[in-house]
C-alpha positions in Angstrom: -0.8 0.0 19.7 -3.5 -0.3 17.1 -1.3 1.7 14.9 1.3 -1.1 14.5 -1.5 -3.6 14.0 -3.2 -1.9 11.6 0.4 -1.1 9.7 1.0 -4.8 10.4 -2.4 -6.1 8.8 -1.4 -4.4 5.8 1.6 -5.1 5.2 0.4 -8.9 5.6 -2.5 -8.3 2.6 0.4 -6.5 0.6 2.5 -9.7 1.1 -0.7 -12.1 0.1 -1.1 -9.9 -3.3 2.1 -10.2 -4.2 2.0 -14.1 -3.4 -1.4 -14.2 -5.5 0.3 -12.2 -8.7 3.5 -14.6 -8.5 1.4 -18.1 -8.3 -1.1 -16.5 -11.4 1.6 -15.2 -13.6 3.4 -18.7 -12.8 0.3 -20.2 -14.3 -0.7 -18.4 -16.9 2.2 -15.9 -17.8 0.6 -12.4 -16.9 -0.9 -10.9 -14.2 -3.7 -9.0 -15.8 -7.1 -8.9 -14.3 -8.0 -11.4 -16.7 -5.7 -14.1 -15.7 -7.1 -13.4 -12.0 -10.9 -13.9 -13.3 -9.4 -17.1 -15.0 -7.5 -18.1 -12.2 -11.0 -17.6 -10.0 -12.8 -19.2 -12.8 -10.7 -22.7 -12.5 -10.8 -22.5 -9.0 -7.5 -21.3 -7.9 -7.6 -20.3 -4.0 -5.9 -16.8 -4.3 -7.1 -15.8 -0.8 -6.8 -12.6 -1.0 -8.8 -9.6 -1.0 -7.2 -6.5 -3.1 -9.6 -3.7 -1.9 -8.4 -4.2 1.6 -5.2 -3.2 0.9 -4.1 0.4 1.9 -1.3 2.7 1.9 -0.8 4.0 5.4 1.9 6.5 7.0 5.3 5.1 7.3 5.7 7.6 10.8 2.3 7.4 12.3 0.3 4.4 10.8 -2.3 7.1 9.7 -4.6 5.6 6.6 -5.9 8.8 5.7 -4.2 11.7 3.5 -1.7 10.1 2.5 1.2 11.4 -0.2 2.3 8.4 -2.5 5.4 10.5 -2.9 6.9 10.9 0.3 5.2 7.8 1.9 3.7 10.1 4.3 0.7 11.3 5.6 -0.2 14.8 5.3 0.4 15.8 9.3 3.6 14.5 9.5 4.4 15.8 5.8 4.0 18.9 7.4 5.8 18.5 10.5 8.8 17.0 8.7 8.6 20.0 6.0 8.5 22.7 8.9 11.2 21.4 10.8 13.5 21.5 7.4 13.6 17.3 7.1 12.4 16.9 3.6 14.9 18.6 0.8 13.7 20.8 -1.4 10.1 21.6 0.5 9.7 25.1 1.5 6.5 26.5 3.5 4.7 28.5 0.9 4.0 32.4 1.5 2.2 34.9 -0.8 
């Protein structure tokens, strides 16, 4: 259960960046950190809080470990892998 929350929470701060970047690069045609601290600057309400957002697991919801390339973390990377899911990953031997 706190899995799907914590997946849900940040998808929800993903969504409120993405709402942030649209509304400054409506205003001042770029979405630099620069037109944020300008945006700040003349008050804008952006409401959200960038360091708070966090890639987690698309099986398991786990926030740690995790491969921006498969969108996994590494547990389940390796279950999926071992099983024969993932194409083109073999279980390394030497």
């Amino acid at each position: 259960m706190a899995r799907q929350s914590s997946m849900y929470k940040a998808k929800e701060l993903k969504r409120a960046l993405e709402n942030a970047k649209s509304r400054v690069e409506e205003k001042y045609g770029e979405s630099g950190k620069k037109a944020f601290q300008q945006a700040r600057a003349d008050g804008m309400n952006l409401n959200v809080f960038t360091s708070r957002v966090h890639n987690r697991c698309l099986r398991c919801g786990r926030g740690r470990g995790y491969l921006r390339k498969f969108a996994l973390c590494r547990i389940c990377f390796r279950d999926l892998a071992l099983e024969g899911h993932i194409p083109g990953v073999t279980k390394s031997s030497w």
